[in-house]
C-alpha positions as CSV (number, residue, x, y, z in Angstrom):
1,X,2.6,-6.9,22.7
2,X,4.7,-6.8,19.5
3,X,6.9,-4.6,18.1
4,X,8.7,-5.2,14.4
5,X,11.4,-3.2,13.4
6,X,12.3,-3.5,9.6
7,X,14.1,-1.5,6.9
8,X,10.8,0.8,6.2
9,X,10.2,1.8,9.9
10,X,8.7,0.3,13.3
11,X,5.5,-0.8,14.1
12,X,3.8,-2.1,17.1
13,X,1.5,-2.7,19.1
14,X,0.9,0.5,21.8
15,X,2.1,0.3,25.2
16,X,3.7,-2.8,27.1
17,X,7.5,-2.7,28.1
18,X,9.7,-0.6,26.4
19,X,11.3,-2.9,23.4
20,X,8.1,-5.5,23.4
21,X,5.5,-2.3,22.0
22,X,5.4,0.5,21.0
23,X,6.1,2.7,23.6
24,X,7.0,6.4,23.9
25,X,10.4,5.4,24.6
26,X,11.1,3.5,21.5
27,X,9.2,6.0,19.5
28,X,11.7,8.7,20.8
29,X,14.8,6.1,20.1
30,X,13.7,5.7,16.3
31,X,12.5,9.3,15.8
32,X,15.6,10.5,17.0
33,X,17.9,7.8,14.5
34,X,15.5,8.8,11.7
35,X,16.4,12.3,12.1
36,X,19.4,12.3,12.8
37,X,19.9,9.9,9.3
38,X,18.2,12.7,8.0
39,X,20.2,15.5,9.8
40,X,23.2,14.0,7.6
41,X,21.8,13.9,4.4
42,X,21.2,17.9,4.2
43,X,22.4,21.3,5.4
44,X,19.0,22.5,6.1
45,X,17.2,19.5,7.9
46,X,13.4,19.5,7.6
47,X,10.9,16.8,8.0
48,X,6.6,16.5,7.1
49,X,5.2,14.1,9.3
50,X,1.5,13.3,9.1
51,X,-1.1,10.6,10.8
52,X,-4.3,8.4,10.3
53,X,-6.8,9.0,12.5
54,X,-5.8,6.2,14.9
55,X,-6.7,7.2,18.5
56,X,-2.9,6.7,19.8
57,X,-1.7,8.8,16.6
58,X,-1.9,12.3,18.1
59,X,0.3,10.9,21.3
60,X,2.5,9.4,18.7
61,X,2.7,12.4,16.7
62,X,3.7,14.7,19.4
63,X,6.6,12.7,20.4
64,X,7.9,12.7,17.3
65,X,8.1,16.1,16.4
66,X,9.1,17.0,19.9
67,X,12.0,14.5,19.5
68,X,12.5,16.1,15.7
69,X,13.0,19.3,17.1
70,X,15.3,18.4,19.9
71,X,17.5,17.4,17.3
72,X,17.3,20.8,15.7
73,X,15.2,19.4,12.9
74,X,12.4,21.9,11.4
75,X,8.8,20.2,11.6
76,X,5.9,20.6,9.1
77,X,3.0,18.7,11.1
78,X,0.1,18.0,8.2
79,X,-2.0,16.5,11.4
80,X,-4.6,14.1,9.8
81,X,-3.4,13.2,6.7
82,X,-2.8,10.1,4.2
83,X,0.2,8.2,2.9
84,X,0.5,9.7,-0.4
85,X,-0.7,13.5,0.8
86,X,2.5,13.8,3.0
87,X,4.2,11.7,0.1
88,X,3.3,14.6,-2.0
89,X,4.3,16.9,0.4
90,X,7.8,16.3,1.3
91,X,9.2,17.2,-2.3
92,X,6.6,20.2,-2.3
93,X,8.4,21.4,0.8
94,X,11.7,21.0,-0.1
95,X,12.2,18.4,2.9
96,X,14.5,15.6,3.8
97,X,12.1,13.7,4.9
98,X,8.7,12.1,6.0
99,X,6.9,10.3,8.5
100,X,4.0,9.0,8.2
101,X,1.9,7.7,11.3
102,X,-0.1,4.8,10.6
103,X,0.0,1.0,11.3
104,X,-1.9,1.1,7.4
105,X,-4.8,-1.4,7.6
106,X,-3.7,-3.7,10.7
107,X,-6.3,-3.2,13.9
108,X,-6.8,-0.5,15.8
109,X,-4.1,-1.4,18.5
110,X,-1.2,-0.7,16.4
111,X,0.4,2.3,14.9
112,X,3.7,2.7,12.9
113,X,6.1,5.3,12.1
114,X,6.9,4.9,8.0
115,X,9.6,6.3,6.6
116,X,10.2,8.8,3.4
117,X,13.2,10.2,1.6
118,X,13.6,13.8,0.2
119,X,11.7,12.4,-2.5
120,X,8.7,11.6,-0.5
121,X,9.9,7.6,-1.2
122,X,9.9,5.4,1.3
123,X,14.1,4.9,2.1
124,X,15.8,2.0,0.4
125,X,17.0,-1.1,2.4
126,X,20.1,0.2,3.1
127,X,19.3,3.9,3.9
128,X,17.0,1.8,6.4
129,X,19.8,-0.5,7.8
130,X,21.4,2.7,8.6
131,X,18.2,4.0,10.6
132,X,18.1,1.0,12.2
133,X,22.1,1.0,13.3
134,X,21.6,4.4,14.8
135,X,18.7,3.3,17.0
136,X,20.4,0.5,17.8
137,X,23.5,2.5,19.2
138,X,22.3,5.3,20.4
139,X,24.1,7.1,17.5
140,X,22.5,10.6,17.8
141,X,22.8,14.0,19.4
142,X,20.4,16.5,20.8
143,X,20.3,20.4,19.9
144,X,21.5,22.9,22.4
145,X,18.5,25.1,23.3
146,X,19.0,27.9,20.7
147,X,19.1,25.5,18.1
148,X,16.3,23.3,18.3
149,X,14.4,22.8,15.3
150,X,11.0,24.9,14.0
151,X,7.6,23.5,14.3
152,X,4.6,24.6,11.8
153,X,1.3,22.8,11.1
154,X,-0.3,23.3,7.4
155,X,-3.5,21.9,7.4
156,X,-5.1,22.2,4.0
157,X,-2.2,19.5,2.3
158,X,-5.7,17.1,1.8
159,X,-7.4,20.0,-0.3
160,X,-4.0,20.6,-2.1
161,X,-3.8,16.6,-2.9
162,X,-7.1,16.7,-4.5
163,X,-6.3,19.2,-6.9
164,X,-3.1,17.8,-7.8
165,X,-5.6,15.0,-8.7
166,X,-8.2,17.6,-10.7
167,X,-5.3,18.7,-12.7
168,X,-3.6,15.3,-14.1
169,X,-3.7,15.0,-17.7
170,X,-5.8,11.7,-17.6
171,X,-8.1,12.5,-14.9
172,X,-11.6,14.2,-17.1
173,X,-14.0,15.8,-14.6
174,X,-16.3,16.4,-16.8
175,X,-16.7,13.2,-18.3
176,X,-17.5,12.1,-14.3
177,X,-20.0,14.8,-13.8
178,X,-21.5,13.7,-17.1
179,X,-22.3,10.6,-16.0
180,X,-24.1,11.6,-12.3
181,X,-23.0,9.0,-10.3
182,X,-24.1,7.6,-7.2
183,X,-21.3,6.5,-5.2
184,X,-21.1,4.7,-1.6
185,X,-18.1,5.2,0.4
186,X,-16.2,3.2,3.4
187,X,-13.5,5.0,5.0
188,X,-13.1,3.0,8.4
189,X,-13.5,5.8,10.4
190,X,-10.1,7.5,9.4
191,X,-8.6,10.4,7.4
192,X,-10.2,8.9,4.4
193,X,-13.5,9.6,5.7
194,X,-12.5,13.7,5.4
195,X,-10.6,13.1,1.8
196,X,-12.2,10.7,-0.4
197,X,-16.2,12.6,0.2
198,X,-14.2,15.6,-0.8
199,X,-12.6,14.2,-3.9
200,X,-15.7,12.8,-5.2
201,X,-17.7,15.9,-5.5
202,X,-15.0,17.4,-6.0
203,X,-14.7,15.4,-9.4
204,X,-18.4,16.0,-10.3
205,X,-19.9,13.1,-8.6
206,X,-23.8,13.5,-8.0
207,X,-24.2,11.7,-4.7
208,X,-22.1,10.7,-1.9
209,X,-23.5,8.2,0.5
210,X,-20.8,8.2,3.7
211,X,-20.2,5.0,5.3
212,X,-18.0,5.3,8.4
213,X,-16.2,8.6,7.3
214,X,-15.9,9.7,10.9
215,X,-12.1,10.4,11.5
216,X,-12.0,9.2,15.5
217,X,-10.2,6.1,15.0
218,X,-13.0,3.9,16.0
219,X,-12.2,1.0,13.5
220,X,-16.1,-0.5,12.9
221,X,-14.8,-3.3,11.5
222,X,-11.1,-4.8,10.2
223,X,-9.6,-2.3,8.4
224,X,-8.4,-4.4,5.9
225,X,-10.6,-4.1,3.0
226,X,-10.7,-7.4,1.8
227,X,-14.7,-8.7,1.1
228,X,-15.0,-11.0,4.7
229,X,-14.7,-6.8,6.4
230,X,-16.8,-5.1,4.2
231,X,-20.5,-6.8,4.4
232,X,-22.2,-3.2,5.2
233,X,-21.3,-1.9,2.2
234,X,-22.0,-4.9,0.4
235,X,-25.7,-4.7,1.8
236,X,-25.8,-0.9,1.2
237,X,-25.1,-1.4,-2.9
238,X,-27.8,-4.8,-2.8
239,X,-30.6,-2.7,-3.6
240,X,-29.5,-1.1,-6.5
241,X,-29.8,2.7,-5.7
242,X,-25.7,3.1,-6.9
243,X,-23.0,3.2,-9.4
244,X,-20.2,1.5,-7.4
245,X,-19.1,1.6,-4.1
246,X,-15.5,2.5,-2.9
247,X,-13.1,1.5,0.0
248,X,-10.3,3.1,1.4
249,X,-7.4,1.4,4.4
250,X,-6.8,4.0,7.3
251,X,-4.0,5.8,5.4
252,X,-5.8,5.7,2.2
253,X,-2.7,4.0,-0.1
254,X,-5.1,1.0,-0.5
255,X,-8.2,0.8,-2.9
256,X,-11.2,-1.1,-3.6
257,X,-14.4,-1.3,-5.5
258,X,-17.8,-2.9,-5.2
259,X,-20.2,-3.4,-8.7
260,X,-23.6,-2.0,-8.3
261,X,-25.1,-4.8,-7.1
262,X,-22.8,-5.2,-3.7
263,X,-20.2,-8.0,-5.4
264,X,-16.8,-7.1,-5.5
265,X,-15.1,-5.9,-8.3
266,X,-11.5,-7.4,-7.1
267,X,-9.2,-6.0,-5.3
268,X,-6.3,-7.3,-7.6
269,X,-8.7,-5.6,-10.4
270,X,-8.0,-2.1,-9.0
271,X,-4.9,-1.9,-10.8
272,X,-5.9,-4.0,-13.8
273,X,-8.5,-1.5,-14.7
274,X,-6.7,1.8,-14.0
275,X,-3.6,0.1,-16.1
276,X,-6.1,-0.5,-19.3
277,X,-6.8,3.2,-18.9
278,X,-3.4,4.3,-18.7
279,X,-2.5,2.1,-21.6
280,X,-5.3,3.0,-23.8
281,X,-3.9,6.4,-24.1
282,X,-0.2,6.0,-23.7
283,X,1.7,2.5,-24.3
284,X,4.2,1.5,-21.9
285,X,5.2,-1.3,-19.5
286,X,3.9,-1.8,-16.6
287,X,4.9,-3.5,-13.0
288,X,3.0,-5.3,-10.2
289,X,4.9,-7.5,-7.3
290,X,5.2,-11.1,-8.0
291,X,2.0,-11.7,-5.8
292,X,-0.4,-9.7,-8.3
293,X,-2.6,-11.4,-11.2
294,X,-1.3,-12.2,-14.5
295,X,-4.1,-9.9,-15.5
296,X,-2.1,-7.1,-16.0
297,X,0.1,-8.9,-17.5
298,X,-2.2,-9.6,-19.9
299,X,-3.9,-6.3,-20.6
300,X,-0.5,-5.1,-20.9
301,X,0.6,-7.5,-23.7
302,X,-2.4,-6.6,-25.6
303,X,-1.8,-3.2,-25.6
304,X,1.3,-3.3,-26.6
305,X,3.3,-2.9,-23.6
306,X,6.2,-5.1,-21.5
307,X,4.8,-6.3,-18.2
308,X,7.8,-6.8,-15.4
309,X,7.5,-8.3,-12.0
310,X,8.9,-7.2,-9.1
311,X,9.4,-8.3,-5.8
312,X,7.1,-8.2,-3.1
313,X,7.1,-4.4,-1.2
314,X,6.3,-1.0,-2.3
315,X,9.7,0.3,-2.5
316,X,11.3,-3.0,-4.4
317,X,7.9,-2.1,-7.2
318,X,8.7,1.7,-7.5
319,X,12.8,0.4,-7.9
320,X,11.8,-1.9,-11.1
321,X,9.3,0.8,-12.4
322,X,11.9,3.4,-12.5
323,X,14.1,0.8,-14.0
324,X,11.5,-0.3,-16.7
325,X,10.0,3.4,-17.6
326,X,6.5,1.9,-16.3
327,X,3.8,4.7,-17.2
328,X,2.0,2.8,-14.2
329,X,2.3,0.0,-11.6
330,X,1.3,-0.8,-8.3
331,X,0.3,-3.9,-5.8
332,X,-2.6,-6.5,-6.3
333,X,-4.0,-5.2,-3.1
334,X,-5.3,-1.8,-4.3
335,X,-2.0,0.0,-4.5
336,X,-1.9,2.3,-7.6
337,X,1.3,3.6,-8.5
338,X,0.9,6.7,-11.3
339,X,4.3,7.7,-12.1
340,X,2.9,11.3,-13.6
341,X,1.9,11.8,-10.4
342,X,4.4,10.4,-7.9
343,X,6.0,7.5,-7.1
344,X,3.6,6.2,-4.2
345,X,0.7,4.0,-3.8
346,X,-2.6,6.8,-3.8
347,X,-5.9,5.6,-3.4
348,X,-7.2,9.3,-4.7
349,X,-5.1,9.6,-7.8
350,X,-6.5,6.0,-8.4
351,X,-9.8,7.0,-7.7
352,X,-9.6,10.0,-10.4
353,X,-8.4,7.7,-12.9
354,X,-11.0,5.0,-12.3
355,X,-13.7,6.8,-12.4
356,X,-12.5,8.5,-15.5
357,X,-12.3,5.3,-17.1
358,X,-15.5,3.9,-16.2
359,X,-17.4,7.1,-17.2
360,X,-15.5,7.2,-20.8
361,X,-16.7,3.1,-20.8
362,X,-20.2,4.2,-20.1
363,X,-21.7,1.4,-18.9
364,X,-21.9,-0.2,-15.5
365,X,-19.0,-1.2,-13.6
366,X,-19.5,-5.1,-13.2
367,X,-19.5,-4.9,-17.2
368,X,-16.4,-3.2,-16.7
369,X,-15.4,-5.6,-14.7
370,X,-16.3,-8.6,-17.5
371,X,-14.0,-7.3,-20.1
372,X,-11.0,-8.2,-18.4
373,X,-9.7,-11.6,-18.4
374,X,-10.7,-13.7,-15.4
375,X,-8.5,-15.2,-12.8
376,X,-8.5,-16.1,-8.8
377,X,-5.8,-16.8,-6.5
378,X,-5.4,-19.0,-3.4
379,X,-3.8,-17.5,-0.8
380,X,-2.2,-20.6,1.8
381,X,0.8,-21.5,4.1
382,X,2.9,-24.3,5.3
383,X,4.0,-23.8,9.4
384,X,7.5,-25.8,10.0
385,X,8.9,-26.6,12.7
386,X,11.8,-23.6,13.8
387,X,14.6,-26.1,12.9
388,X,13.6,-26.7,9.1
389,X,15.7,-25.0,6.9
390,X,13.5,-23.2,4.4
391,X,15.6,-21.8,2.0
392,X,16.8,-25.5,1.6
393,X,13.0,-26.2,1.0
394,X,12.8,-23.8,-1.6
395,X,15.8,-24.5,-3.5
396,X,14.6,-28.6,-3.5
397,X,11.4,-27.3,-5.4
398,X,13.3,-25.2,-7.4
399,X,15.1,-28.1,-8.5
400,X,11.9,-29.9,-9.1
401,X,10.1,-27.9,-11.3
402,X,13.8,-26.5,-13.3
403,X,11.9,-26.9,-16.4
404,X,8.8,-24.3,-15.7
405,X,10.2,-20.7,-16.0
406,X,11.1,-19.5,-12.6
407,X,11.6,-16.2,-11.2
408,X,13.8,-16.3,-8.0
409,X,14.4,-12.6,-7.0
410,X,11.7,-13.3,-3.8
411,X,11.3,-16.8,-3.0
412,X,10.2,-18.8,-5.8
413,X,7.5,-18.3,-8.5
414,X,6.9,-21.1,-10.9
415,X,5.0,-20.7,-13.8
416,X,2.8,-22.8,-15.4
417,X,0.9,-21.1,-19.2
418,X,-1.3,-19.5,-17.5
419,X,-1.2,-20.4,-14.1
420,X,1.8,-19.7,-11.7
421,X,2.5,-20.6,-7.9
422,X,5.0,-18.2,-5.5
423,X,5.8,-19.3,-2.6
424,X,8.3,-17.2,-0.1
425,X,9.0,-17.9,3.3
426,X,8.6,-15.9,6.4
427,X,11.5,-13.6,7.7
428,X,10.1,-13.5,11.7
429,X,8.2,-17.2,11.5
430,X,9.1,-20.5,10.5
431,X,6.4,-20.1,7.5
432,X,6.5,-20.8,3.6
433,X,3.6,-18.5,2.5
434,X,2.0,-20.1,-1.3
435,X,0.1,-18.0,-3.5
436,X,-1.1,-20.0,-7.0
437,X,-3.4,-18.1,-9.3
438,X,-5.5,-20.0,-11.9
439,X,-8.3,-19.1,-14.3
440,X,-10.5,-21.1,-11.6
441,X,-10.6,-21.2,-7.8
442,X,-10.5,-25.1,-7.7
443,X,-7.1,-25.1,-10.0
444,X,-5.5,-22.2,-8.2
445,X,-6.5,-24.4,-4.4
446,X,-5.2,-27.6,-6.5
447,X,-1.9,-26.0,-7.2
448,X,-1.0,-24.8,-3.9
449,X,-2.2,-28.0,-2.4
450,X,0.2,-30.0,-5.1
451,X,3.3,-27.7,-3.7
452,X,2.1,-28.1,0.0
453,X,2.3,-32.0,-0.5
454,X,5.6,-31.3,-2.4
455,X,6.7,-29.4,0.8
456,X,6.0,-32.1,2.8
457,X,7.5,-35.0,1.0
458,X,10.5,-33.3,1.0
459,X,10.7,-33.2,4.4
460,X,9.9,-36.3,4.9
461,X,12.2,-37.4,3.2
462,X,15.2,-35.6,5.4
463,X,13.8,-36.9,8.3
């Protein structure tokens, strides 16, 4: 059993001792230090809370709003719902708050309660060192019985989501019916599977071939859509009877897209190819995490635009993109960030904008795909033993390679023209993690191999 509690929220695995999962009793402790957080923050405390279609997520649901109320916090209960729809919501409701119920894309014996501000933003490190205080001291009190807190469900924030999509400036419905496409679509079996079908005929789209778009929580393969999960829809788009296929996580924040023929389009290219889009009709800079391809980078320089980097985390992204007045940003692993929207990974407003895009490119989307420039990274790590000092580690390659631009605000990232290696270490596990990007796969495994040796010959040498 395993249960992580961090500066975003808590997430576990279910059942098990209380303190080793994640058990109604710690769900109660940190529902009850979230709201209560959230109880000081405002004179009228409300919260939206929302879940994935994981099968523990109505248990988890009901203990949280039931703690909520005890508190004397009002509840808006979207029920099945996605990250950015209750995103959306919270600012729509005039609430303090969010939770969102989902473990995102790990397996189907975890679940997680992610935490929003006022702004429908996940909290800041800070605000959630103070969450995390409170739970840890047991620093909140319950409502006496005339002034517990409201509950109300709403259940049609999916259907209000989409047309908040239909109505963005860039997204051109009719350009997408125009082109009558034929779209396969893998939604794990979770709230996906009731949104994105929706969303694309919704937008125009001809036909809608549903893979897996049964809400129950019955995960037919790992939810993470990476290429090694998603071989059925692969095999589905092999024969040639669709435009593109498209892949959802369980909480829908995370986007992919197959080419016509069943290869993959990239998942680091998700944001690379709604970012052209964006650009092409409005220059700006952009931001991805220090993890994501230099190919937005690129596309970004040609267009005109600053490209910034920011560290590794959704929060620490939307942070520099507010900074830097991005017009977009996001994650290399699907996560689009629209700021005319809001500021929250959404695999439907990216979905809107793509196929926007690739209907105004009017051709198919693997050529799409060959117009921007081509890289591939290696994603490796180094396991130390627990009495190796990593940061020490890090700062010896820093040393090493002082004369390569370096970027130090999470771990270290070394660039070299057109090729770069990151390497940051582990905060629960003695573990460097190395990610090198190259223009080929053999460079990009050469590089991390060349600072995995480096790694090692430094320890040698203390030893």
């Amino acid at each position: 059993m395993a249960l992580i509690k961090s500066i975003s929220g808590i997430r576990g695995t279910i059942g098990g001792p209380p303190g080793e999962g994640l058990t109604p009793l710690d769900i109660v402790k940190f529902s009850a230090a979230y709201g209560s957080w959230v109880m000081e923050k405002t004179d009228n405390p409300k919260v939206v809370i929302g879940r994935d279609a994981r099968i523990s997520g109505e248990m988890v649901s009901k203990l949280i709003a039931s703690t909520l109320q005890g508190l004397g916090v009002n509840v808006i209960d979207l029920g099945l719902s996605t990250t950015p729809t209750v995103e959306l919501a919270v600012p729509l409701e005039e609430a303090g708050g969010g939770i969102i119920i989902t473990a995102s894309h790990n397996p189907i014996q975890w679940n997680a309660l992610k935490l929003l501000n006022h702004e429908g933003e996940f909290i800041s490190a800070a605000e959630g060192q103070e969450v995390l205080d409170k739970a840890e001291n047991g620093n909140f009190r319950f409502a006496e019985v005339k002034k517990l807190g409201a509950y109300t469900q709403i259940s049609d924030y999916m259907d209000r989501h989409i047309q908040h999509v239909l109505d963005l400036d860039l997204v051109d419905r009719e350009a997408i019916a125009q082109r009558k496409f034929k779209i396969v679509v893998d939604c794990v079996n979770s709230t996906g599977g009731i949104v994105v079908p929706k969303l694309l005929k919704a937008l125009g789209v001809e036909t809608v071939e549903e893979m897996y778009c049964q809400p129950n929580g019955q995960f037919p393969h790992n939810p993470e859509p990476l290429p090694e999960h998603l071989r059925d829809i692969s095999i589905k788009l092999e024969n040639g009877h669709y435009d593109l296929g498209i892949v959802v996580d369980p909480d829908v924040d995370r986007l992919a897209f197959l080419n016509e023929d069943g290869s993959f389009f990239g998942e680091e290219y998700t944001l690379v190819a709604v970012a052209d889009y964006i650009l092409s009709h409005q220059q700006g800079n952009t931001v991805s995490n220090l993890s994501s391809t230099r190919a937005l980078r690129d596309i970004t320089e040609k267009r005109g635009g600053t490209y910034h980097a920011a560290a590794v985390g959704e929060v620490n992204v939307v942070t520099k993109m507010k900074e830097t007045q991005a017009v977009i940003g996001g994650e290399g692993n699907g996560g689009i960030i629209y700021p005319a929207s809001h500021y929250g990974r959404d695999a439907l407003v990216g979905i809107g904008l793509f196929l926007t895009h690739l209907a105004k490119f009017g051709k198919s989307v693997s050529r799409l795909r060959a117009t921007y420039p081509n890289y591939y990274i290696s994603k490796n790590k180094i396991e130390l033993n627990a009495n190796i000092n990593t940061d020490k580690i890090l700062e010896q390659i820093r040393k090493k390679y002082q004369k390569h631009p370096i970027n130090d605000i999470d771990g270290i990232k070394i660039e070299f023209e057109k090729e770069w290696v990151h390497l940051r270490k582990s905060n629960t596990e003695p573990i460097i993690r190395i990610y090198s990007e190259s223009e080929t796969s053999v460079t990009a495994d050469h590089l991390a191999n060349k600072l995995i040796l480096d790694i090692k010959e430094i320890i040698s040498e203390k030893e």
